[in-house]
N, CA, C and O of each residue as an XYZ file, in Angstrom:
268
protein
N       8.952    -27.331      5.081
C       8.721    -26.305      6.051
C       9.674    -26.530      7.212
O       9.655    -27.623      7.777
N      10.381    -25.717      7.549
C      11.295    -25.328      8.989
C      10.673    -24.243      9.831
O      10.311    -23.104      9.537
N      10.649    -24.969     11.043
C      10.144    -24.304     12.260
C      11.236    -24.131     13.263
O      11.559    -25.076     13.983
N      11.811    -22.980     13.340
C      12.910    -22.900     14.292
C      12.556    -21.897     15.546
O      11.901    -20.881     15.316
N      13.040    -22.227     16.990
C      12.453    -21.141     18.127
C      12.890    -22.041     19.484
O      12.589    -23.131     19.971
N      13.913    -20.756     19.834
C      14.519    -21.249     21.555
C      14.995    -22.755     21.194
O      14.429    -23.790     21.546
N      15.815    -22.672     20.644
C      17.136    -24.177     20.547
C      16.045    -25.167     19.861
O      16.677    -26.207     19.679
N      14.646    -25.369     19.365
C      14.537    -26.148     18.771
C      13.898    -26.477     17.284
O      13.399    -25.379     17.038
N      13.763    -26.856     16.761
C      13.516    -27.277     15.415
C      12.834    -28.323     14.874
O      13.111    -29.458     15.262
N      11.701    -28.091     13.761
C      10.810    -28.959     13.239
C      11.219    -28.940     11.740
O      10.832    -28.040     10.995
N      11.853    -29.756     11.404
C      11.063    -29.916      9.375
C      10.368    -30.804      9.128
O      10.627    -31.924      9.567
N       9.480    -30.608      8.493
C       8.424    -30.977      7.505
C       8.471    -31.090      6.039
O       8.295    -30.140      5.277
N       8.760    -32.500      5.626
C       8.993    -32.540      4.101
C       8.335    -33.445      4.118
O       8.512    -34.636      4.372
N       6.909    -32.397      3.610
C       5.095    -33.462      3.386
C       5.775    -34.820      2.296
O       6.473    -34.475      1.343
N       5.536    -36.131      2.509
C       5.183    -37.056      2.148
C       6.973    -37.848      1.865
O       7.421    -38.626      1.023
N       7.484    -37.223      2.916
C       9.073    -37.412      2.829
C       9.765    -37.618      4.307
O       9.375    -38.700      4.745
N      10.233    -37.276      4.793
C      10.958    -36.930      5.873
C      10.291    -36.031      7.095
O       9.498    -35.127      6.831
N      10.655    -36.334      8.381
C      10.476    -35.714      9.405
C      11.337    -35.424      9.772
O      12.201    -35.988      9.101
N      12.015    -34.505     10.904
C      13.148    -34.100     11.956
C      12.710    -33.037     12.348
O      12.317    -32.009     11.797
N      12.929    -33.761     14.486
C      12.625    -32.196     14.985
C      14.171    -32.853     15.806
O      14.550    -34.020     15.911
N      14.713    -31.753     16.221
C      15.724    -31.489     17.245
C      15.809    -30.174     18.161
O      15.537    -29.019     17.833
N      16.161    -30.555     19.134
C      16.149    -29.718     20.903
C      17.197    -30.023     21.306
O      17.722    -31.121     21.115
N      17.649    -29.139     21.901
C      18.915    -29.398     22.686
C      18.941    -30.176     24.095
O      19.953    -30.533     24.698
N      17.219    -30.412     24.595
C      17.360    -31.182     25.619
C      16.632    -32.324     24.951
O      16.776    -33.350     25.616
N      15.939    -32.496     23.923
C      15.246    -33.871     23.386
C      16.292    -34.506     23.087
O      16.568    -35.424     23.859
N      16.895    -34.357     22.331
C      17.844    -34.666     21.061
C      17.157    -34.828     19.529
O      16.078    -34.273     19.321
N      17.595    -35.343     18.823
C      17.245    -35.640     17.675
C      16.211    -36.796     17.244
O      16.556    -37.925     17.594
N      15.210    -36.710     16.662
C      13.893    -37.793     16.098
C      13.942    -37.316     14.203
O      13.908    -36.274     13.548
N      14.029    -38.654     13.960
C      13.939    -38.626     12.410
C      12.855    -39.448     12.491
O      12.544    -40.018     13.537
N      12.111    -39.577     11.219
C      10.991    -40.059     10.810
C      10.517    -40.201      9.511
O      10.452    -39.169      8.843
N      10.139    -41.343      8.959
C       9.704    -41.384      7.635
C       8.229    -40.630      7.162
O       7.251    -40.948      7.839
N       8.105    -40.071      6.523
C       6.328    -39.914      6.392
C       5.728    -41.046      6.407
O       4.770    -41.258      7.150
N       6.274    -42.037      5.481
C       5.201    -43.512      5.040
C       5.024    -43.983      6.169
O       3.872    -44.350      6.402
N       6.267    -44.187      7.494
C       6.207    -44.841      8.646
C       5.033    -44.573      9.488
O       4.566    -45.509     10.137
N       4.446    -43.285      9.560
C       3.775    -42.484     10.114
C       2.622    -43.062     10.493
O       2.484    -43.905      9.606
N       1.481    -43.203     11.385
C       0.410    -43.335     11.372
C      -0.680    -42.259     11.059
O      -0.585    -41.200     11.680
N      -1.563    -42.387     10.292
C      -2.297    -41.432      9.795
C      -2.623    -40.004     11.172
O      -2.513    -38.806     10.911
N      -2.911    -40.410     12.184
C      -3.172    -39.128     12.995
C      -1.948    -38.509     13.643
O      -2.078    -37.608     14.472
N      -0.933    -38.908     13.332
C       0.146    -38.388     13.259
C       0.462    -37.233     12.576
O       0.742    -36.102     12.973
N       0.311    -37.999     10.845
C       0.563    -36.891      9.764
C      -0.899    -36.150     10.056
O      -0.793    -34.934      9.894
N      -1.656    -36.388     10.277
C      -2.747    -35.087     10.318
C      -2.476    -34.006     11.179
O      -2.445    -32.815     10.868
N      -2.259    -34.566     12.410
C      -1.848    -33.846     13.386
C      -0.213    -32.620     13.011
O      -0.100    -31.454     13.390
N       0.394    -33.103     12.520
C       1.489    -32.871     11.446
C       1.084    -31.755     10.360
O       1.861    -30.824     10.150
N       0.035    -31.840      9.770
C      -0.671    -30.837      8.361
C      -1.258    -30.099      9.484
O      -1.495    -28.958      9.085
N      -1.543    -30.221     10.516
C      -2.392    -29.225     11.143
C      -1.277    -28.336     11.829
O      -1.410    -27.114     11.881
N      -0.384    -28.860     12.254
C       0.919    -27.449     12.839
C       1.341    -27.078     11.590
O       1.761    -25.921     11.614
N       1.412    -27.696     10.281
C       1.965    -26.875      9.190
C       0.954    -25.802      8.818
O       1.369    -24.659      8.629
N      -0.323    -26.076      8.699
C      -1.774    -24.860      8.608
C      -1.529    -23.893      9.362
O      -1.702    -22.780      8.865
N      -0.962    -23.985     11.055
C      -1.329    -22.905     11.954
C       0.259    -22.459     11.696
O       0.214    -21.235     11.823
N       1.517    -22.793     11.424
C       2.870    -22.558     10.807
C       2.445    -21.590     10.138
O       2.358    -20.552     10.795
N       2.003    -21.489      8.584
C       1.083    -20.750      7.639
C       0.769    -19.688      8.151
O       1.563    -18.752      8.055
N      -0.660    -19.486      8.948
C      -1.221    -18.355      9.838
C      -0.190    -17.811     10.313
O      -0.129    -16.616     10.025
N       0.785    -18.252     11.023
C       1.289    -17.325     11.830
C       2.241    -16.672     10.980
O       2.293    -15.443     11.027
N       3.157    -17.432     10.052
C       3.689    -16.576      9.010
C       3.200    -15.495      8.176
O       3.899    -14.537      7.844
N       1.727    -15.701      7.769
C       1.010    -14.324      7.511
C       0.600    -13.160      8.227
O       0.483    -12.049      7.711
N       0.368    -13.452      9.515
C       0.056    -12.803     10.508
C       1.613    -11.890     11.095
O       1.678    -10.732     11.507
N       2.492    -12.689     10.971
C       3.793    -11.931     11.094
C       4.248    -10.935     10.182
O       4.658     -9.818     10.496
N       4.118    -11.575      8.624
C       4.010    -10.638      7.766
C       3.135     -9.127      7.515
O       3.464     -8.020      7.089
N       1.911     -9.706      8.000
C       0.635     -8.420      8.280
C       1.799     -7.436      9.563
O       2.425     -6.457      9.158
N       1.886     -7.818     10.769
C       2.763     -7.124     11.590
C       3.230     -6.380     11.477
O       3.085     -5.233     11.900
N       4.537     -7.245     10.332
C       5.545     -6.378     10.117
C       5.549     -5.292      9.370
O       6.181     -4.255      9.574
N       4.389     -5.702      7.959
C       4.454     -4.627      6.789
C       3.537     -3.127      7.217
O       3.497     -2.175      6.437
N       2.738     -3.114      8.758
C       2.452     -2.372      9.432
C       2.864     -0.735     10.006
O       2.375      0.379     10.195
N       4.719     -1.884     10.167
C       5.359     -0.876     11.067
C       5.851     -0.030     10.305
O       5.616     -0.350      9.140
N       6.665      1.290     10.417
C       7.510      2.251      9.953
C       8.769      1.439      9.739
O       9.096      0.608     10.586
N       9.493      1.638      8.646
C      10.587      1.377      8.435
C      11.780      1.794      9.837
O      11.303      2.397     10.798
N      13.051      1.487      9.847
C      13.688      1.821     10.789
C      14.687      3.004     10.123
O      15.507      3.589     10.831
């Protein structure tokens, strides 16, 4: 999962890799295994509400009139 918005960026590759980057953070890599468990939960829980909002965008969009 990629989360991109206003210069910054989250991926999520469940039970693999982390990386978020900002143009004022900089860059954080991360192992999953490294992780402490309320981490990755905390982690599955922005990927759940990620989800919602991608459906909810979709509902939105398939709403409107074509252009």
């Amino acid at each position: 999962m990629i989360i991109k918005i206003n210069g910054s960026e989250l991926e999520i590759s469940e039970e693999k890799d982390i990386y978020f980057g900002s143009k004022t953070s900089g860059q954080i890599f991360k192992k999953w295994y490294g992780l402490e468990e309320n981490v990755k939960l905390g982690l599955e829980m922005i990927q759940n509400k990620a989800e919602a909002l991608i459906l909810e965008s979709k509902e939105l969009l398939s709403a409107t009139k074509p252009d």
